[in-house]
DRENRO-241988 format. One record per atom (N, C-alpha, C): chain; x negated, y, z; atom name; residue number from 0. Coordinates in steps of 0.001 Angstrom, whole numbers, m for minus. Layout:
N
+--------+---------+---------+---------+-------+-----+
! cadena !      xx !      yy !      zz ! atomo ! num !
+--------+---------+---------+---------+-------+-----+
!      A !       X !       Y !       Z !    CA ! NUM !
...
+--------+---------+---------+---------+-------+-----+
This chain:
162
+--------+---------+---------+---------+-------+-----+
! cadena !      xx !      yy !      zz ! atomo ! num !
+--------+---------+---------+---------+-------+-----+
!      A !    m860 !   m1185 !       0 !     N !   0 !
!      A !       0 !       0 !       0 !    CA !   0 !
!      A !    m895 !    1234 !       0 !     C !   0 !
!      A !    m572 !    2580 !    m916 !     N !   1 !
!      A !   m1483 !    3590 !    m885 !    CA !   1 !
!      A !   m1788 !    4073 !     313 !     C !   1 !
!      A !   m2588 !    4555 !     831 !     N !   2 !
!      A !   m2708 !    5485 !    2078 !    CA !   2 !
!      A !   m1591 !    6356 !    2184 !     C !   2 !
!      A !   m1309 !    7174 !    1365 !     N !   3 !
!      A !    m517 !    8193 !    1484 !    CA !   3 !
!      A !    1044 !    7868 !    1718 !     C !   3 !
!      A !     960 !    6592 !    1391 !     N !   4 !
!      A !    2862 !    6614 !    1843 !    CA !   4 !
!      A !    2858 !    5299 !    2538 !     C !   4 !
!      A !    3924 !    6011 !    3788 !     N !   5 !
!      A !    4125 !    5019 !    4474 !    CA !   5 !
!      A !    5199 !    4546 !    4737 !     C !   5 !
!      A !    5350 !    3425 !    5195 !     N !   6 !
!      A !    7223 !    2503 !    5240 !    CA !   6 !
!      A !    6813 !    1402 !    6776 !     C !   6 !
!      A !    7881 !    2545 !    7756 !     N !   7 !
!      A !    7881 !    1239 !    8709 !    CA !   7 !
!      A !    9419 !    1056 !    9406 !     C !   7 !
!      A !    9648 !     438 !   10432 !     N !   8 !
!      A !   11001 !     m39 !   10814 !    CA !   8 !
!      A !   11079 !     729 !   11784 !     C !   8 !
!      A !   12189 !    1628 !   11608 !     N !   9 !
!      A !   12964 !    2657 !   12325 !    CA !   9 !
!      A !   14142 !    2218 !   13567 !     C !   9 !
!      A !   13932 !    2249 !   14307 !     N !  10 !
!      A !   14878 !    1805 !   15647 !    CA !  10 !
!      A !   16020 !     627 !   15486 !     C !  10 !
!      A !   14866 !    m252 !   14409 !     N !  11 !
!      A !   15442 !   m1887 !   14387 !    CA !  11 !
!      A !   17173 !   m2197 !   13931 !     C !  11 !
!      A !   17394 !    m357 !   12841 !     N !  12 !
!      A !   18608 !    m449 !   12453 !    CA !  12 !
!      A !   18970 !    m781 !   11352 !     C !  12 !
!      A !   18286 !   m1914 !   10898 !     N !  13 !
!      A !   17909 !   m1969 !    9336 !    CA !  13 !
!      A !   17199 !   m1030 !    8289 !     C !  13 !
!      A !   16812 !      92 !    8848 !     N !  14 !
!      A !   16166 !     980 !    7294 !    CA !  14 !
!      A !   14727 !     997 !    8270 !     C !  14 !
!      A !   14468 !    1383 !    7108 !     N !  15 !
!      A !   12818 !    1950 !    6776 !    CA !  15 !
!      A !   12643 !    2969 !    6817 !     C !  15 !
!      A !   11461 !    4241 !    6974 !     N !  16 !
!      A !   11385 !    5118 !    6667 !    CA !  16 !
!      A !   10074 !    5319 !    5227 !     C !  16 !
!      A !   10469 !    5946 !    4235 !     N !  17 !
!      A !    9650 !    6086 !    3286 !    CA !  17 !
!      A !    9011 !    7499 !    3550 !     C !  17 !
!      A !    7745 !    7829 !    3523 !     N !  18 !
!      A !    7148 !    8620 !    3662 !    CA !  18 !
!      A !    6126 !    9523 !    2390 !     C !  18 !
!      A !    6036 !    9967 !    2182 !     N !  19 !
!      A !    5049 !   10670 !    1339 !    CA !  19 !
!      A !    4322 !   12062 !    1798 !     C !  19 !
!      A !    3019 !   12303 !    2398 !     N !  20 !
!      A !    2451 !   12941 !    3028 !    CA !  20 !
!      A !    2062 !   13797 !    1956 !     C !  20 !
!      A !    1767 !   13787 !     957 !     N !  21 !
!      A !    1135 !   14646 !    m283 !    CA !  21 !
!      A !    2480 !   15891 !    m888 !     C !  21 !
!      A !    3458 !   14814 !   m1012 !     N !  22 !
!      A !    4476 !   15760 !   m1344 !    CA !  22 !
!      A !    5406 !   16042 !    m272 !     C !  22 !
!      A !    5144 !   15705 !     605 !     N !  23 !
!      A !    5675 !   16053 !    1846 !    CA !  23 !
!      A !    7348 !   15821 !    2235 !     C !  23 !
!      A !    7658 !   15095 !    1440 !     N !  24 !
!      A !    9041 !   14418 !    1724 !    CA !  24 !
!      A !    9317 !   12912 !    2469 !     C !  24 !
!      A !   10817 !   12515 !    3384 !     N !  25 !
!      A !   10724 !   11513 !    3876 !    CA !  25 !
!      A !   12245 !   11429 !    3584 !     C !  25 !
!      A !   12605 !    9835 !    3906 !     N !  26 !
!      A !   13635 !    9416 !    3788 !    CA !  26 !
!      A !   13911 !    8276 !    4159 !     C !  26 !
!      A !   15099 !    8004 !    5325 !     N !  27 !
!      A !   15517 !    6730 !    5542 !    CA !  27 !
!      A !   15956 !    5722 !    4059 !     C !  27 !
!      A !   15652 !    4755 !    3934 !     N !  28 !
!      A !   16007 !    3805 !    3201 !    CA !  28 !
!      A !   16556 !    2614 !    4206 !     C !  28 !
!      A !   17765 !    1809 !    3384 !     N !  29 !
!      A !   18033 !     124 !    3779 !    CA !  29 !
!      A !   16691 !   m1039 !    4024 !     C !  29 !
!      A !   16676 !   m1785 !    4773 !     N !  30 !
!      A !   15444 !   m2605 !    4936 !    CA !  30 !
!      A !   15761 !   m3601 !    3329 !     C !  30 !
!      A !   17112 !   m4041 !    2975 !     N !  31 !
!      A !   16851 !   m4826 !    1959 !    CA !  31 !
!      A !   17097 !   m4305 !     820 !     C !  31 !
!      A !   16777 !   m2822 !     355 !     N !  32 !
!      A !   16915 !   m2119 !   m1091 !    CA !  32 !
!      A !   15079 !   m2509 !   m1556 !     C !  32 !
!      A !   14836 !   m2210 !   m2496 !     N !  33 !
!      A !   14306 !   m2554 !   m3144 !    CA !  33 !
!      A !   13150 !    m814 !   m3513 !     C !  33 !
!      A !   12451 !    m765 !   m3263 !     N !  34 !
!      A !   11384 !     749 !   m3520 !    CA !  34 !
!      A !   10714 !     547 !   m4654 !     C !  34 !
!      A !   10876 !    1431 !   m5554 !     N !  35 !
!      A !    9148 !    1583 !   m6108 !    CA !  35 !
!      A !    8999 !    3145 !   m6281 !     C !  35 !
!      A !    7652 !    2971 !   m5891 !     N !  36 !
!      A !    6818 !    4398 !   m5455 !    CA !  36 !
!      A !    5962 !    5051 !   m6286 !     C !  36 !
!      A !    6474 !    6163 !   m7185 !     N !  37 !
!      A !    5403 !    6348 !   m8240 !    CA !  37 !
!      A !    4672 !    7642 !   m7273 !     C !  37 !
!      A !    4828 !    8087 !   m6364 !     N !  38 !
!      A !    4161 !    9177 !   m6003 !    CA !  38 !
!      A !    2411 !    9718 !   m6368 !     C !  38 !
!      A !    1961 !    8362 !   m6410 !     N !  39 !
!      A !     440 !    8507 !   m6952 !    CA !  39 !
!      A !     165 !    8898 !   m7832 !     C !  39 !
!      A !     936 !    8775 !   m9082 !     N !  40 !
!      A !     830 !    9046 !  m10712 !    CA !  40 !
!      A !    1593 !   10171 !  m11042 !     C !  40 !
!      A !    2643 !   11027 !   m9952 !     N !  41 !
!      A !    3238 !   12087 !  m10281 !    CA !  41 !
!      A !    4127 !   12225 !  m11155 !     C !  41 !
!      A !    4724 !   11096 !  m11314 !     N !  42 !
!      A !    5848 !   11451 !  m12628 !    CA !  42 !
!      A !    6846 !   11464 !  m11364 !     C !  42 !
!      A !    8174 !   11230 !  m12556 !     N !  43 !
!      A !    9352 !   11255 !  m12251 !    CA !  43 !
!      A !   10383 !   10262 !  m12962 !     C !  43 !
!      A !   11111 !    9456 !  m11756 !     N !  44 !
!      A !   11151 !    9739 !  m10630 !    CA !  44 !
!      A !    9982 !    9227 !   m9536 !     C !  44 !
!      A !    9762 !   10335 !   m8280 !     N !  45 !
!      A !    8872 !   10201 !   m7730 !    CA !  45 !
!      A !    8968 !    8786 !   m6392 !     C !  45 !
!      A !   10121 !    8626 !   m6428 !     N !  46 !
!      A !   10413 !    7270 !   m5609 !    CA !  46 !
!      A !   11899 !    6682 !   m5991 !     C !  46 !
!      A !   12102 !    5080 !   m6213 !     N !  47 !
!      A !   13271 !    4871 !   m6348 !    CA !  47 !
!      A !   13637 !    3683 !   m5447 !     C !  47 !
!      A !   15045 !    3477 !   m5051 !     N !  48 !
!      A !   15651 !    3186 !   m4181 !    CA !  48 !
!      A !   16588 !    2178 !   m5301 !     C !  48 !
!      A !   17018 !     835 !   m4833 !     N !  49 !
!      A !   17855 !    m351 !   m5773 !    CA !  49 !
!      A !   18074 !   m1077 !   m4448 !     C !  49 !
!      A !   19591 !   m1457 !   m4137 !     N !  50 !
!      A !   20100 !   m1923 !   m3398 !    CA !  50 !
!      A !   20042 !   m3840 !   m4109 !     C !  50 !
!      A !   20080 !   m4573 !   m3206 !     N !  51 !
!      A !   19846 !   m5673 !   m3707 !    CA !  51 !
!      A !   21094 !   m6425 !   m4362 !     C !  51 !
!      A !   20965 !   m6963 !   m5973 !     N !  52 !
!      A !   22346 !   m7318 !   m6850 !    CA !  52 !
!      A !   22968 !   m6186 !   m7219 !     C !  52 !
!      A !   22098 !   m4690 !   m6945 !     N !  53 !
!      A !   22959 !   m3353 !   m7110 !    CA !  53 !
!      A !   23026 !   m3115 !   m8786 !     C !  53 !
!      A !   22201 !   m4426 !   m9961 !     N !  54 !
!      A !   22746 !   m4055 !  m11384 !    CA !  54 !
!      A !   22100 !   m2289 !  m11839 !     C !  54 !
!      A !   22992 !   m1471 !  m12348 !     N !  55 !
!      A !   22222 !    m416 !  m12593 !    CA !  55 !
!      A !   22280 !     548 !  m11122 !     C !  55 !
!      A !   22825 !     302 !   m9917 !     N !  56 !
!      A !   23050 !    1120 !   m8834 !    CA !  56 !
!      A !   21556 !    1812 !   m8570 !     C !  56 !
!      A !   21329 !    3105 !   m8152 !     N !  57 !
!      A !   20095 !    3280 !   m8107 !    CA !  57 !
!      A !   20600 !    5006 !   m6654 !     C !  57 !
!      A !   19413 !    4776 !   m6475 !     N !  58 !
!      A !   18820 !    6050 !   m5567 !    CA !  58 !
!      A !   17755 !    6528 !   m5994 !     C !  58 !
!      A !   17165 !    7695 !   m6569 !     N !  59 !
!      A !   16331 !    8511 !   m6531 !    CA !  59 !
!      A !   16117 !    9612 !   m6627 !     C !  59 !
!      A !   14282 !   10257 !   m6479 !     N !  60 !
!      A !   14315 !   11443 !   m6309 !    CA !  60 !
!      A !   12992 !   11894 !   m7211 !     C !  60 !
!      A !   13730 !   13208 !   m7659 !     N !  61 !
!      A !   12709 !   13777 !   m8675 !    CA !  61 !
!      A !   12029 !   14695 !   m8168 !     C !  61 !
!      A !   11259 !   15482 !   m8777 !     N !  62 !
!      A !   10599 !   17304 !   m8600 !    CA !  62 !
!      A !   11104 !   17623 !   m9850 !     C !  62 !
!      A !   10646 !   18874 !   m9378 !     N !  63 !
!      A !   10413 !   20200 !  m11005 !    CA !  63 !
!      A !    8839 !   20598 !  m10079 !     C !  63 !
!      A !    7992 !   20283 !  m11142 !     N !  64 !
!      A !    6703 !   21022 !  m10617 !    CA !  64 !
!      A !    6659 !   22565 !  m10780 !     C !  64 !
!      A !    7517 !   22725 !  m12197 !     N !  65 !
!      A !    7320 !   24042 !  m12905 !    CA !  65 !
!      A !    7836 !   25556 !  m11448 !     C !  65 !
!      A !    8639 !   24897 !  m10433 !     N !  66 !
!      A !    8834 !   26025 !   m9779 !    CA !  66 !
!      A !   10290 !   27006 !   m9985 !     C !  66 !
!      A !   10696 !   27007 !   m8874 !     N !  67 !
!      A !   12045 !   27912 !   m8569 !    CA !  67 !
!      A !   11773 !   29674 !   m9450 !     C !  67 !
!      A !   12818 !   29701 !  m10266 !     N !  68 !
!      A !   12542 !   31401 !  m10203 !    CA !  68 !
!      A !   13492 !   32230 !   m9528 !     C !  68 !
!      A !   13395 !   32403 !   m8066 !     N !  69 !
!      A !   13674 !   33354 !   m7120 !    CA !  69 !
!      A !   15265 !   33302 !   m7954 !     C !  69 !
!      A !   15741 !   32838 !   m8597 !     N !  70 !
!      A !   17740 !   32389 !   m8532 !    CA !  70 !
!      A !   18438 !   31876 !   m7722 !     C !  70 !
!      A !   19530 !   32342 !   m7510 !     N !  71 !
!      A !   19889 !   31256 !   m6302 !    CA !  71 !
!      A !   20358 !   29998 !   m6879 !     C !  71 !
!      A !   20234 !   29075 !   m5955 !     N !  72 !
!      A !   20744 !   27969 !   m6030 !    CA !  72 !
!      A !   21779 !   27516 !   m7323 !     C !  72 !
!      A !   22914 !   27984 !   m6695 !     N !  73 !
!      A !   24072 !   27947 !   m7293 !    CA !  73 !
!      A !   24095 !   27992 !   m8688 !     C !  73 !
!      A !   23101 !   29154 !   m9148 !     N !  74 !
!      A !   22892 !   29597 !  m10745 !    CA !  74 !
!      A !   22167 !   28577 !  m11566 !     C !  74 !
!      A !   21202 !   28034 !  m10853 !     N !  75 !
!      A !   20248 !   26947 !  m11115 !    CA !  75 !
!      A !   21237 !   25522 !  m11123 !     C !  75 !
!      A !   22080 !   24858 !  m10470 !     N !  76 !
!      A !   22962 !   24087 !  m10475 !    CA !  76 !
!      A !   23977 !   23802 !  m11638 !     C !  76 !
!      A !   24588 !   25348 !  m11839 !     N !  77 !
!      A !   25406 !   25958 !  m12701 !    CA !  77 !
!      A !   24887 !   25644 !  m14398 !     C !  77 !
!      A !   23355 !   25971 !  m13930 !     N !  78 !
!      A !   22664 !   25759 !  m15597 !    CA !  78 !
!      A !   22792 !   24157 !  m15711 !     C !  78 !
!      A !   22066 !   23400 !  m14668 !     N !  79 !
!      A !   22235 !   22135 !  m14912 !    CA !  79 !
!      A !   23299 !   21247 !  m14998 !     C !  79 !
!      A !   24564 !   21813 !  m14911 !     N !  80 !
!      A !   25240 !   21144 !  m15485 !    CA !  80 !
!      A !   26031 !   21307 !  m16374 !     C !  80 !
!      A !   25717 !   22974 !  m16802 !     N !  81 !
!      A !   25757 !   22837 !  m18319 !    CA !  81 !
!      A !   24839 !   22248 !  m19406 !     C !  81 !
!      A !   23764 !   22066 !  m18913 !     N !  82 !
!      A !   23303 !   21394 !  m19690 !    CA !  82 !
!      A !   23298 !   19843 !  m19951 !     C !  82 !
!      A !   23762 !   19075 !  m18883 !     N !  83 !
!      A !   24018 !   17735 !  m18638 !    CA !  83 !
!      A !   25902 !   17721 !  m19561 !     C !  83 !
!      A !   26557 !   18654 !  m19573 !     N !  84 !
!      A !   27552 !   18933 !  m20377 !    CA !  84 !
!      A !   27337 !   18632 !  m21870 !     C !  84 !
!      A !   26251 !   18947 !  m22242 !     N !  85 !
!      A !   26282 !   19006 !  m23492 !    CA !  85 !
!      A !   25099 !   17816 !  m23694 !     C !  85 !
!      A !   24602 !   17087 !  m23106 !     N !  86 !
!      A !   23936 !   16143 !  m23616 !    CA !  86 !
!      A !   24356 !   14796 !  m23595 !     C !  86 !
!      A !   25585 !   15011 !  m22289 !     N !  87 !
!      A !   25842 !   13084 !  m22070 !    CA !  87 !
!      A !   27251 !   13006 !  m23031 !     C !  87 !
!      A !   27515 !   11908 !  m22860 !     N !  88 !
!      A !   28464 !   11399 !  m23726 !    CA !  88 !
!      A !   29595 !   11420 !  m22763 !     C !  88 !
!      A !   31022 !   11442 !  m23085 !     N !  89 !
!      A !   32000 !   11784 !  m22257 !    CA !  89 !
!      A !   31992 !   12550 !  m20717 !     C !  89 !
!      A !   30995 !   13369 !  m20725 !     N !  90 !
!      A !   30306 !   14070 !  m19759 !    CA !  90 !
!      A !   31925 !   14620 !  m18900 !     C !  90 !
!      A !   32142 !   14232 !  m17448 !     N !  91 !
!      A !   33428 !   15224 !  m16813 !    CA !  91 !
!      A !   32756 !   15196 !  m15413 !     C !  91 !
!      A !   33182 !   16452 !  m15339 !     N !  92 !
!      A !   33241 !   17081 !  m14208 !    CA !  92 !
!      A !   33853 !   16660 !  m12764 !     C !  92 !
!      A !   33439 !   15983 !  m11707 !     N !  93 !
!      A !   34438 !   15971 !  m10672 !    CA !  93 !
!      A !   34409 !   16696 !   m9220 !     C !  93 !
!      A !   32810 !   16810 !   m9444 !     N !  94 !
!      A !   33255 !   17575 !   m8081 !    CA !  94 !
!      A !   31695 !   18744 !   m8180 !     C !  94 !
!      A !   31879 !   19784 !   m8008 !     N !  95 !
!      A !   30614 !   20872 !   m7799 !    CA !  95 !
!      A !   31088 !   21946 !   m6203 !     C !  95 !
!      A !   29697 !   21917 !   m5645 !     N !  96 !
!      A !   29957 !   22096 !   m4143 !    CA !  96 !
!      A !   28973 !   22434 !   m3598 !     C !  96 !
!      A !   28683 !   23216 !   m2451 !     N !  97 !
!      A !   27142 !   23806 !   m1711 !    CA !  97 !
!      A !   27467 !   22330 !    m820 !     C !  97 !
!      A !   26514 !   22056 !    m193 !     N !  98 !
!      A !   26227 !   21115 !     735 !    CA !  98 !
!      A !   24342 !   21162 !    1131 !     C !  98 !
!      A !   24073 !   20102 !    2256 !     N !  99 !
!      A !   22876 !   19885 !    2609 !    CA !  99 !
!      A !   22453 !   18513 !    2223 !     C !  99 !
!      A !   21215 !   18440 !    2326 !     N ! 100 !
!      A !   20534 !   17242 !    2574 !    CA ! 100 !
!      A !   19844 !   17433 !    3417 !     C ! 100 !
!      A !   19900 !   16259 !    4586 !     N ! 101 !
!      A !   19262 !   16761 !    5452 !    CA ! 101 !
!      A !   19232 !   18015 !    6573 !     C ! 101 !
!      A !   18058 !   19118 !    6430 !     N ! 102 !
!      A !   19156 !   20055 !    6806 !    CA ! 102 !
!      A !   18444 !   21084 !    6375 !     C ! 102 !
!      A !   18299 !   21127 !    4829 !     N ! 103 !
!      A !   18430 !   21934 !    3927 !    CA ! 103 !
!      A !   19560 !   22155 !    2647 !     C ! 103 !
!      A !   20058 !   23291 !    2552 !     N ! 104 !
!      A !   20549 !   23510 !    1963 !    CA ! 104 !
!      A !   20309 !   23350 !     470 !     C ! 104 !
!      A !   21684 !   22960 !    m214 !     N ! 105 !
!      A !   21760 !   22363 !   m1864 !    CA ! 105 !
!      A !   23015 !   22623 !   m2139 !     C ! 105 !
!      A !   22912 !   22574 !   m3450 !     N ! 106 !
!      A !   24085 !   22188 !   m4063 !    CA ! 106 !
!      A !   24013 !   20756 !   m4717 !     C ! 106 !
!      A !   25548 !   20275 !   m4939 !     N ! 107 !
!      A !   25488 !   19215 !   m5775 !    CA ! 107 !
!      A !   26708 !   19139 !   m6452 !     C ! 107 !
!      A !   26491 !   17764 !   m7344 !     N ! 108 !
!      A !   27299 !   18025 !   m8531 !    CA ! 108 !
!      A !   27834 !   16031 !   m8466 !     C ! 108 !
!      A !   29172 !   15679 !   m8993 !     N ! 109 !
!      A !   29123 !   14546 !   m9086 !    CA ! 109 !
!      A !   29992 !   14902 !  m10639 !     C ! 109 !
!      A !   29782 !   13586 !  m11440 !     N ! 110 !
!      A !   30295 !   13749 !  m12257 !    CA ! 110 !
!      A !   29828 !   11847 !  m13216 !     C ! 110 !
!      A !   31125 !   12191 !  m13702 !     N ! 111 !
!      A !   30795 !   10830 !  m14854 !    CA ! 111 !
!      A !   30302 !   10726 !  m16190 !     C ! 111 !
!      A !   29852 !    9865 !  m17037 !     N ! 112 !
!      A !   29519 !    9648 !  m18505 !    CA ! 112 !
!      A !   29332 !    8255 !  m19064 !     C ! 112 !
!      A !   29327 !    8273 !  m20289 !     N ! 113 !
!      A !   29702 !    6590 !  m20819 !    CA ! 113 !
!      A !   27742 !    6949 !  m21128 !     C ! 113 !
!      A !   27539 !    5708 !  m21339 !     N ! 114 !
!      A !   26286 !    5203 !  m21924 !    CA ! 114 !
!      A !   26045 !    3812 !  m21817 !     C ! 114 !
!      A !   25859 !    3334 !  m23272 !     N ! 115 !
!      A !   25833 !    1879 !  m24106 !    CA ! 115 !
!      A !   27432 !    1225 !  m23464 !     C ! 115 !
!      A !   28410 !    1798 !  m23804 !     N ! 116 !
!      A !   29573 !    1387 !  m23108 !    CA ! 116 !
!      A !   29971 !    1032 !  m21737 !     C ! 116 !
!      A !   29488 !    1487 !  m20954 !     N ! 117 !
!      A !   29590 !    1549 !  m19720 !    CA ! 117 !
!      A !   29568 !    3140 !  m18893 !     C ! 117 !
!      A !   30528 !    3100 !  m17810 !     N ! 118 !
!      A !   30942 !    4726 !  m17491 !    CA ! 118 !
!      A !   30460 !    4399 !  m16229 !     C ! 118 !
!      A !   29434 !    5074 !  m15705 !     N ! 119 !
!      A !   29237 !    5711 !  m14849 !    CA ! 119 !
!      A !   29576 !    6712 !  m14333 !     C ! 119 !
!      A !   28686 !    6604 !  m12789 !     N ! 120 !
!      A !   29096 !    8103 !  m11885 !    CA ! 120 !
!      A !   27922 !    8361 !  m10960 !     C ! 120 !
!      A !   27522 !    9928 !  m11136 !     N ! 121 !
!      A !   26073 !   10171 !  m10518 !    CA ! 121 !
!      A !   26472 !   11271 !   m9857 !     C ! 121 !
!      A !   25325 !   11419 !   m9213 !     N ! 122 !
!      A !   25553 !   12640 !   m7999 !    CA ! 122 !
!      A !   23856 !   13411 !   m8322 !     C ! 122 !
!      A !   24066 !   15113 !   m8242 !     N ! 123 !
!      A !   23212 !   14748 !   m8111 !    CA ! 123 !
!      A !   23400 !   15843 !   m7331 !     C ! 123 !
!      A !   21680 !   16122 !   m5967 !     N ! 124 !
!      A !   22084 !   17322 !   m5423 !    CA ! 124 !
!      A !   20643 !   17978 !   m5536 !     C ! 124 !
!      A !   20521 !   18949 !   m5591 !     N ! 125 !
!      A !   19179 !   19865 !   m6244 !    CA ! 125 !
!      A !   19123 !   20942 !   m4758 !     C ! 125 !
!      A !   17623 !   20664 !   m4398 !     N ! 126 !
!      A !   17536 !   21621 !   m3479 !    CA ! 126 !
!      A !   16075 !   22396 !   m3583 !     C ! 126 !
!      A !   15760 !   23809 !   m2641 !     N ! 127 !
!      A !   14412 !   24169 !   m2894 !    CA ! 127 !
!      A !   13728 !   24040 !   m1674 !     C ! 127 !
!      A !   12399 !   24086 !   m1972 !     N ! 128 !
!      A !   11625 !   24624 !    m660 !    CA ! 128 !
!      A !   10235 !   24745 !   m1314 !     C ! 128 !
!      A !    9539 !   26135 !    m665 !     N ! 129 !
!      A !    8332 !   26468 !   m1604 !    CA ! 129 !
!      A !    8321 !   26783 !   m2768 !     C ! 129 !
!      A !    9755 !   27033 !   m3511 !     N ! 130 !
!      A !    9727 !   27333 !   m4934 !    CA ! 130 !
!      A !    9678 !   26154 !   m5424 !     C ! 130 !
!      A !    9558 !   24408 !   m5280 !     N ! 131 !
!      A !   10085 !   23519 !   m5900 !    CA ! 131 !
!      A !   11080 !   22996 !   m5649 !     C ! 131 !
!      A !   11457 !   22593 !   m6716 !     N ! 132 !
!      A !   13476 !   22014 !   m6983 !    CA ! 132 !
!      A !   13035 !   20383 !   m6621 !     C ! 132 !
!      A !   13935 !   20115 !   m5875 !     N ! 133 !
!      A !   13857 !   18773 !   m5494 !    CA ! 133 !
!      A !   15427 !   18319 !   m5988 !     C ! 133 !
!      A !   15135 !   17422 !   m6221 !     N ! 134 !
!      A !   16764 !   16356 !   m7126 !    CA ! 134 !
!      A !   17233 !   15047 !   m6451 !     C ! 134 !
!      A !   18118 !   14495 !   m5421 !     N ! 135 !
!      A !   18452 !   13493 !   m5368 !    CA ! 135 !
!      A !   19858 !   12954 !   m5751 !     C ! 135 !
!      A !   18911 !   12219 !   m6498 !     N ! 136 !
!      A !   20216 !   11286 !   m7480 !    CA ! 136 !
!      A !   20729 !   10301 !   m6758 !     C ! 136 !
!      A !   21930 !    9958 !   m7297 !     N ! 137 !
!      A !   22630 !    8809 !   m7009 !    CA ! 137 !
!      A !   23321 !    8430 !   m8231 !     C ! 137 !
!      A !   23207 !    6913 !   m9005 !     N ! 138 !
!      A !   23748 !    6834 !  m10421 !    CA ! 138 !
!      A !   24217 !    5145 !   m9806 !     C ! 138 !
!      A !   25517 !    5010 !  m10480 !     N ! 139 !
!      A !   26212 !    3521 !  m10192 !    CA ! 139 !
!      A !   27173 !    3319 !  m10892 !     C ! 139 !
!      A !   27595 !    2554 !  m12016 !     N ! 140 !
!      A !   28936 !    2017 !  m13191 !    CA ! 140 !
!      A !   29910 !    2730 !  m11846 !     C ! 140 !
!      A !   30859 !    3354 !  m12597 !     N ! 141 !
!      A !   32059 !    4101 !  m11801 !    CA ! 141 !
!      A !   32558 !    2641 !  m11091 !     C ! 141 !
!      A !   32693 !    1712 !  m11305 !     N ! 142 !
!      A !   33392 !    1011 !  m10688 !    CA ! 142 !
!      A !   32537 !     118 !   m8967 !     C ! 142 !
!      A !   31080 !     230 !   m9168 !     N ! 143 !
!      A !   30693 !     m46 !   m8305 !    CA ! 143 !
!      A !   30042 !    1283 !   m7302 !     C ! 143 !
!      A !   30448 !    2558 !   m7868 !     N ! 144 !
!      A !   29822 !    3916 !   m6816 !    CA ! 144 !
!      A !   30284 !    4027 !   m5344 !     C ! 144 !
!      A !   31492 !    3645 !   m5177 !     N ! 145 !
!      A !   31981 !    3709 !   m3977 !    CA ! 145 !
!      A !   31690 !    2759 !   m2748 !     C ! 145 !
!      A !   30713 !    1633 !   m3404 !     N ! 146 !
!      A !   30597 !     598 !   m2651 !    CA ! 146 !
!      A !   29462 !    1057 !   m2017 !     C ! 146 !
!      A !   28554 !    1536 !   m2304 !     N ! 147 !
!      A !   26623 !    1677 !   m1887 !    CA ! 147 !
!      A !   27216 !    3049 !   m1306 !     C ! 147 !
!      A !   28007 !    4253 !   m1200 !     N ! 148 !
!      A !   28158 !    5601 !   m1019 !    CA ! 148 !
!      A !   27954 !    5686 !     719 !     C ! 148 !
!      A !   28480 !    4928 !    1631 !     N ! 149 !
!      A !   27906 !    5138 !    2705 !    CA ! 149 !
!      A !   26708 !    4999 !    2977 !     C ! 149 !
!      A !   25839 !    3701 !    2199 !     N ! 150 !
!      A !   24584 !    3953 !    2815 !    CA ! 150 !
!      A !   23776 !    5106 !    1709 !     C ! 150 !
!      A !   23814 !    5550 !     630 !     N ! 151 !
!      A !   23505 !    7038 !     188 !    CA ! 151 !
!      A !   23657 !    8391 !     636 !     C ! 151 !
!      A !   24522 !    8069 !    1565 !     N ! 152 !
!      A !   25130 !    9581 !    2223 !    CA ! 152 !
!      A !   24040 !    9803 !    3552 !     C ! 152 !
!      A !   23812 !    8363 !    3911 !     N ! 153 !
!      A !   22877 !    7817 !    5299 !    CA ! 153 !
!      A !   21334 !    8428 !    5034 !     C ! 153 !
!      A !   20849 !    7788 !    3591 !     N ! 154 !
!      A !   20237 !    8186 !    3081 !    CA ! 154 !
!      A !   19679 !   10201 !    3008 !     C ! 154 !
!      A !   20837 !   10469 !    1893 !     N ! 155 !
!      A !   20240 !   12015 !    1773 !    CA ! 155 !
!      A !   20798 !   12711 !    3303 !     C ! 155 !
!      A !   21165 !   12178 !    4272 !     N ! 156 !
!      A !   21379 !   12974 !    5440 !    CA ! 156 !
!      A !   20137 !   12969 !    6240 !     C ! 156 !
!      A !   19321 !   12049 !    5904 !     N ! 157 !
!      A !   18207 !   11430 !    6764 !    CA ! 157 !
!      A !   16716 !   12173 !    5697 !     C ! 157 !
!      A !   17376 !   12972 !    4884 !     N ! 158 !
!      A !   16064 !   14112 !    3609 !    CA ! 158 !
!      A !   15282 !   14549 !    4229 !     C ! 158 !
!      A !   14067 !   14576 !    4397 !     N ! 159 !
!      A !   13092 !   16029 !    5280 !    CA ! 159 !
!      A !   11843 !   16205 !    4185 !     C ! 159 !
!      A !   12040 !   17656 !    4043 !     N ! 160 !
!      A !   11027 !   18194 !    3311 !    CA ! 160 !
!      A !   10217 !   18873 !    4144 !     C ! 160 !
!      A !    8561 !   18453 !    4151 !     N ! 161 !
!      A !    7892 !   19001 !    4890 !    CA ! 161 !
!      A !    7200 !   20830 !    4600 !     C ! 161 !
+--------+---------+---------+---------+-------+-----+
């Protein structure tokens, strides 16, 4: 395991804590989801989360290296999902909203789209700190989103950006 990230057992309640000291983010995870950690190589996404038999169910989290431009939130949100408007396929709208992760402030967005015949439903919620945009996703076939949503909520409530 790299030096820099660490995963150990959190008050024996089934999750883990995933750590990343470089980019300075943490997050409870399930003990039996499934991680992989690109944090070393810097892409995106920078860690992902797969519940076990979860099919395409997924948890993850991105950056924007490029940096916040002093907009608020909201405007930055607003762009992204116009632009997710015009790129996905049956792209709808269901829910846009301020909220936290953790206990920083975000907005997020849930919304559905077909791709290779199958309709999904993702969440996503975009937050700053330091002038970088942080993204946590949540993507699952509409018909299985509601099932994994408590432990995702467990998840981005448990966010800390250092």
């Amino acid at each position: 395991m790299p030096v820099d990230v660490k995963a150990s057992k959190i008050r024996n309640d089934n999750f883990l804590l995933y750590e990343s000291p470089i980019l300075g983010i943490k997050i409870l995870y399930p003990l039996n989801w499934t991680k992989t950690d690109n944090s070393n190589v810097q892409s995106n996404p920078i860690v992902k989360f797969s519940p076990p038999q979860g099919g395409f169910s997924k948890l993850f989290i991105e950056t924007n290296g490029s940096g916040f431009n002093n907009g608020s939130l909201q405007n930055y949100a607003d762009q992204q999902i116009d632009r997710l408007s015009h790129i996905l396929t049956d792209f709808k709208l269901i829910e846009s909203t301020s909220t936290t992760a953790g206990s920083e402030k975000a907005e997020k967005a849930v919304y559905t789209f077909m791709l290779q015949n199958i309709l999904f439903k993702k969440m996503e919620i975009w937050l700053v700190k330091d002038s970088k945009v942080y993204t946590i996703n949540y993507l699952a076939p509409e018909i299985q989103y509601a099932n994994y949503l408590p432990m995702i909520e467990r998840m981005i409530n448990s966010f800390e950006i250092s």
